[in-house]
N, C-alpha and C positions, 0 to 999 in steps of 0.2 A: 653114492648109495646105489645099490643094485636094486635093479627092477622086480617087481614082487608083487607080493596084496599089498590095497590100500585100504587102511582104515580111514573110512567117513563118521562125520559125528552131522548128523541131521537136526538143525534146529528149525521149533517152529513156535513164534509166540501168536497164540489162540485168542482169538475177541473174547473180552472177557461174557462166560455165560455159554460159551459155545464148546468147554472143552469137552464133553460126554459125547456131542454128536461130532466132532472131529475125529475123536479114539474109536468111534465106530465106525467112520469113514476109512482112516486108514489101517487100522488092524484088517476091514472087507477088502481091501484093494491097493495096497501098496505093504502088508507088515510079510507075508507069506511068499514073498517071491522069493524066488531063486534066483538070487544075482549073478552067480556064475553062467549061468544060462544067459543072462543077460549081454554077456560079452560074446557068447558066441550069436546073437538073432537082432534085429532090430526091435526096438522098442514097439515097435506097429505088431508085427509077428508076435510077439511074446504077448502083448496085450488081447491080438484076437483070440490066442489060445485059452488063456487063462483068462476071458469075461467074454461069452460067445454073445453076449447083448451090451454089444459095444454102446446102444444107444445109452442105458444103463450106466454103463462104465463112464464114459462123458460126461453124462449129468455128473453123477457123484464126485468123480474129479473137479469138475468145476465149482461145486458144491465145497468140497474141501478146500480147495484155494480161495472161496470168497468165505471164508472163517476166517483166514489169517493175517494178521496184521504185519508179519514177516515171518519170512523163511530164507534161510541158508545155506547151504551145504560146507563143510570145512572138511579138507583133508586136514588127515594128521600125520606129522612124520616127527616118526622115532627118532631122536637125539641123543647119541652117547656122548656122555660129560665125562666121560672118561674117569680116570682115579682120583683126583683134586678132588679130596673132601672139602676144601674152601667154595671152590664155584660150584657142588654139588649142592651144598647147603645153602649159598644164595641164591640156585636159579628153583630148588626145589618148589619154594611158595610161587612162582611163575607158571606150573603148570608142569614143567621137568621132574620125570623119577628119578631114581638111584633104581642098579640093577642089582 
């Protein structure tokens, strides 16, 4: 596979009772980044830019991680199943498309 964008699938399962103040933690401070910016600055850099009250920005982070019961990250990568409508059709329900 040649090198490229990756798609991440971000999961996070929320205490229950706490999803409203999660989605407003991270829509403020993790939904609006610019990820590609991200590859080119350090996570420190990009942070003091974009939350000049870092003290701020720490609490609510930390705030957000003590909501969650888990979190994830998963890359995904693209799978060509080629033409076999056979293996197409059995790996389909697995999470696999057809192109």
């Amino acid at each position: 596979m040649e090198p490229g964008p990756v798609t991440i699938a971000y999961c996070y399962h929320v205490r229950w009772g706490h999803h409203d103040e999660f989605l407003s933690l991270f829509r403020r401070d993790d939904h609006d980044r610019d990820w590609a910016a991200v590859e080119a600055h350090s996570e420190a850099e990009i942070a003091a830019r974009l939350f000049p009250d870092q003290d701020r920005y720490r609490a609510e982070e930390r705030r957000r991680f003590e909501l969650l019961e888990a979190h994830w990250d998963v890359p995904l990568e693209e799978v060509d199943l080629g033409d076999d409508p056979s293996q197409q059709q059995s790996r389909t329900g697995l999470g696999f498309t057809r192109r």
